[in-house]
C-alpha positions in Angstrom: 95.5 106.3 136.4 98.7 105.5 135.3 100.0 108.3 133.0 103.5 107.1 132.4 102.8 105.0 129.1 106.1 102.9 127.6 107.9 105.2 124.5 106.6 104.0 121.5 109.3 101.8 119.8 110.9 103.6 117.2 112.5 101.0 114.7 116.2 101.9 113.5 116.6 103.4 109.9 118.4 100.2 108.7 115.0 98.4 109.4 113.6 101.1 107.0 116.6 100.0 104.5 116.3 96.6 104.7 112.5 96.4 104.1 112.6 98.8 100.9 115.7 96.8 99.6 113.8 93.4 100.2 110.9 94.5 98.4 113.2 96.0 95.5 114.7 92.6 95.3 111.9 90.7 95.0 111.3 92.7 92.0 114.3 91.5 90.7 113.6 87.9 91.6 110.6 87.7 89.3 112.3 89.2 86.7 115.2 86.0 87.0 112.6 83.5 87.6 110.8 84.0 84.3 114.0 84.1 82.7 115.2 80.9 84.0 111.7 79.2 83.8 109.6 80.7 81.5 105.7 79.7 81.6 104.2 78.2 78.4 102.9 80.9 75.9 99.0 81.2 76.3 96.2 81.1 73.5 96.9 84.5 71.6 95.0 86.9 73.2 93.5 85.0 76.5 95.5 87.3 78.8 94.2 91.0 77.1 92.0 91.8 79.2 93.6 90.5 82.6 96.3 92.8 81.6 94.5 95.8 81.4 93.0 95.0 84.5 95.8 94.2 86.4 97.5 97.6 84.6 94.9 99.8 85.4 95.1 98.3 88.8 99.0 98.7 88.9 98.4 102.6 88.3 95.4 103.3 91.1 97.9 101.1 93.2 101.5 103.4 92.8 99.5 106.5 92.7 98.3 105.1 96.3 102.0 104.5 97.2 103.5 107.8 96.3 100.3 109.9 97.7 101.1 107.9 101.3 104.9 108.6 100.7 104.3 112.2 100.5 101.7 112.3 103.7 104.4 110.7 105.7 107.2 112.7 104.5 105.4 115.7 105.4 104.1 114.7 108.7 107.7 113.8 109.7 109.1 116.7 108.7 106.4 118.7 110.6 106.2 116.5 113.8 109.6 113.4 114.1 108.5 112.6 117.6 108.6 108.7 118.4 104.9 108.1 118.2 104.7 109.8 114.4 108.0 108.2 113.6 106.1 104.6 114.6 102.8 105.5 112.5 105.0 106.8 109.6 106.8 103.3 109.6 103.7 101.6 108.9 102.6 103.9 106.3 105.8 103.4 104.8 105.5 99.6 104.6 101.9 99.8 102.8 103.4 102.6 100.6 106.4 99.8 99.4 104.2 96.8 99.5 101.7 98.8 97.2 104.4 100.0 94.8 105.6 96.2 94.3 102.5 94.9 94.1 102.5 96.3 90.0 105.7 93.7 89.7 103.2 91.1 91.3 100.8 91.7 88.9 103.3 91.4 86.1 104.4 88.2 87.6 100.4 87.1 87.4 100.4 88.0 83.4 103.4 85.9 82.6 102.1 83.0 84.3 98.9 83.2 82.3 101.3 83.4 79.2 101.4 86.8 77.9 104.4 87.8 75.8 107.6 89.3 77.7 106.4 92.9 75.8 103.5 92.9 77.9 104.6 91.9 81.4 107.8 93.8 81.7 106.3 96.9 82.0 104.6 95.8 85.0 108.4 94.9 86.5 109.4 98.7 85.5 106.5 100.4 86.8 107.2 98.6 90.2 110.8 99.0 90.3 110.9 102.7 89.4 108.2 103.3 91.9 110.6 101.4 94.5 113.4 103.5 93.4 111.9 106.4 92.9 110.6 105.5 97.4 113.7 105.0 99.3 113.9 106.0 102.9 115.7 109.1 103.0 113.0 111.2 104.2 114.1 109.8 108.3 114.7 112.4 110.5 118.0 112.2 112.1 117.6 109.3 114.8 119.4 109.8 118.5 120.9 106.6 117.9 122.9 107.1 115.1 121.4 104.0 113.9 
């Protein structure tokens, strides 16, 4: 058996930049679309309860996101070998992809025509939690990438 198994590959830390400001702009981009196009006002009251679905949903989902942040944080702090380092970068993809996912659902409710009061907090409860995530946790790379 063959014991000398390729180095996982490590991806740089501007891959880890790009990704979370993608997905922070994205945020952004709902926000400008619904300004520029805003959908028709719905029946009063036909979005309620999608929206405290969706926010309660929102919630279980950016809890999710920082509990995974904080796993991978530690573990890299304890272990920044390559094969961690390439586990961590998925984590870190579900933990961004989760935290937007509240400015998706926001998007959802303004399409079924809920008033701007109700869906914004959906794009700030994203956006903070993608703030509030950036990739500074990376341990120092031997790249200088």
């Amino acid at each position: 058996m063959n014991d000398s198994s390729p180095a996982p590959l490590i991806p740089p830390k501007i891959t880890w930049w790009i990704l979370w400001g993608a997905l922070l702009n994205a945020v952004i981009i709902y926000v400008v679309v619904l300004q520029v196009s805003p959908p028709e006002p719905g029946k009063e009251g036909s979005w309620l309860m999608l929206r405290n679905i969706l926010l309660g949903v929102a919630i279980v989902s950016i809890v999710i996101s920082f509990g995974i942040r904080l796993f991978v944080t530690r573990r890299l702090v304890e272990n920044p070998n390559p094969a961690v380092v390439q586990k961590a970068f998925a984590s870190y993809i579900v933990s961004l992809a989760l935290s937007e996912s509240a400015a998706i659902f926001g998007l959802v409710l303004a399409f079924t025509g809920a008033p701007l009061s109700d869906y914004l907090a959906f794009f700030v409860i994203g956006g903070l939690a993608l703030i509030g995530q950036p990739p500074t946790f990376l341990p120092p790379s031997n790249t200088g990438r």
